[in-house]
N, C-alpha and C positions, 0 to 999 in steps of 0.2 A: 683455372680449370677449363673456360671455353677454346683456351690454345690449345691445351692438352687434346681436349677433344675434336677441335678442327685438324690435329695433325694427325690422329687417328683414323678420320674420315678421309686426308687425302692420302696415308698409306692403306686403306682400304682400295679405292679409288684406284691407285696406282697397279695393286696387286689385281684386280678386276681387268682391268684396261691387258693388263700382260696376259691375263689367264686367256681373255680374250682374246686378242694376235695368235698366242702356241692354238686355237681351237681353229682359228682360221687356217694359220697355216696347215693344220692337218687334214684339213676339207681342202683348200687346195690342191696339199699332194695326192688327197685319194681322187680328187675330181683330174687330175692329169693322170693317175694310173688306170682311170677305167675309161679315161679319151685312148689311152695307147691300147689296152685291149682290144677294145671296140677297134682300133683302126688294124690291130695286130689278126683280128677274126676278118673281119672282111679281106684282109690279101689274104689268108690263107683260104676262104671261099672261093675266092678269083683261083687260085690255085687248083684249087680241088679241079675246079671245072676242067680249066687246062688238062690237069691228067685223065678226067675220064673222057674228054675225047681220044684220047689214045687208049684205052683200054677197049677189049673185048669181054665181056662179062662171062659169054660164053664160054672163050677158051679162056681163061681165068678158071673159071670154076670148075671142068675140065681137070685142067693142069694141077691145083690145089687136091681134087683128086687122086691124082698120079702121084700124087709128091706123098700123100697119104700112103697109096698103097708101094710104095717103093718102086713105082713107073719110071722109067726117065722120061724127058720130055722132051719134045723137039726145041727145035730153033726158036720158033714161033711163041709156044708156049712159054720157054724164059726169058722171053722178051718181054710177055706180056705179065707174068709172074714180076719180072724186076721191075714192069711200072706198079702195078699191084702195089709193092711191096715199102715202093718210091713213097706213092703217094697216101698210103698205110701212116710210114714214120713221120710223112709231112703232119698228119694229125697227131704222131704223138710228140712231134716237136715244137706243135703249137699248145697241145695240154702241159708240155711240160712248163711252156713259158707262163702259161697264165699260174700255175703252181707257185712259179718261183715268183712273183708278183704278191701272190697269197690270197688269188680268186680259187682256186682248188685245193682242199683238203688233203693235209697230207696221205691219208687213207685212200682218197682219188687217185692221187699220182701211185702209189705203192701196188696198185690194183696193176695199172698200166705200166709199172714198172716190170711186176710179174710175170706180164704177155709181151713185152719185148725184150727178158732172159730168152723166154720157152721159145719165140719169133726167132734169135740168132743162133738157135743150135738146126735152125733148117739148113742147106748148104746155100740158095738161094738166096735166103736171106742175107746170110754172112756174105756172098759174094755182090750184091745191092749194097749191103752195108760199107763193103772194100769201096767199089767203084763211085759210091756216089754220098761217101760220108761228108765228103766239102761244102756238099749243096746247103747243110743245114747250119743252125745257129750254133756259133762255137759250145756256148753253154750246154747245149743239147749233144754235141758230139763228145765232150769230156763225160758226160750222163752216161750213154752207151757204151762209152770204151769202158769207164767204171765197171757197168751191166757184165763186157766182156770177159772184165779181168777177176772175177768175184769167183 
């Protein structure tokens, strides 16, 4: 009976020790998925900055305006509308990453899926979208053409 029972205690033991490691490892993977967020937000901060030095807020807001009222716009203003618009998808191609990671709730991502349909039926948009859909993370570029093709 005491075998019986010491073989119990070390298939207990055994089964503990393993539950163990699979808990570890999954603190592991989530503590390396929210070092890559965390590193994934900060280059996209660094980003952001990058583009609003080139933007004019002024004529942005302006332009966005005109685009409203069926204005065309000069040179200047779709210049400044296609950084706009740049540095717009740069954030939603960084919300989409942390989504697919599974920091964002589906309902989050679906919201901002919503405003970047209604975003490519602008012409602006769609031609930002034409010219500088490389820039982004392929995952995020199959996203929107998806978006496109719906």
């Amino acid at each position: 009976m005491n075998s019986k029972f010491r073989n119990i205690i070390e298939i207990i033991s055994v089964f503990a020790i393993v539950l163990s490691l699979i808990f570890l490892a999954l603190e592991v993977k989530q503590s390396n998925q929210l070092a890559k967020a965390t590193i994934r937000q900060a280059l996209n901060e660094t980003d952001m900055e990058v583009y609003k030095v080139q933007m004019d807020e002024d004529v942005i807001t302006k332009a966005l305006y005109k685009i409203k009222k069926n204005i065309p716009l000069d040179d200047y203003e779709a210049y400044q509308v296609n950084e706009f618009q740049t540095f717009n998808f740069r954030d939603f191609d960084n919300s989409f990453y942390q989504y697919r990671i599974g920091l964002f709730e589906e309902n989050v991502w679906l919201a901002y899926r919503r405003i970047i349909k209604s975003l490519l039926k602008d012409q602006y948009v769609a031609i930002m979208w034409k010219n500088s859909s490389h820039q982004f993370n392929f995952e995020f570029q199959e996203e929107v053409n998806t978006i496109l093709n719906e």
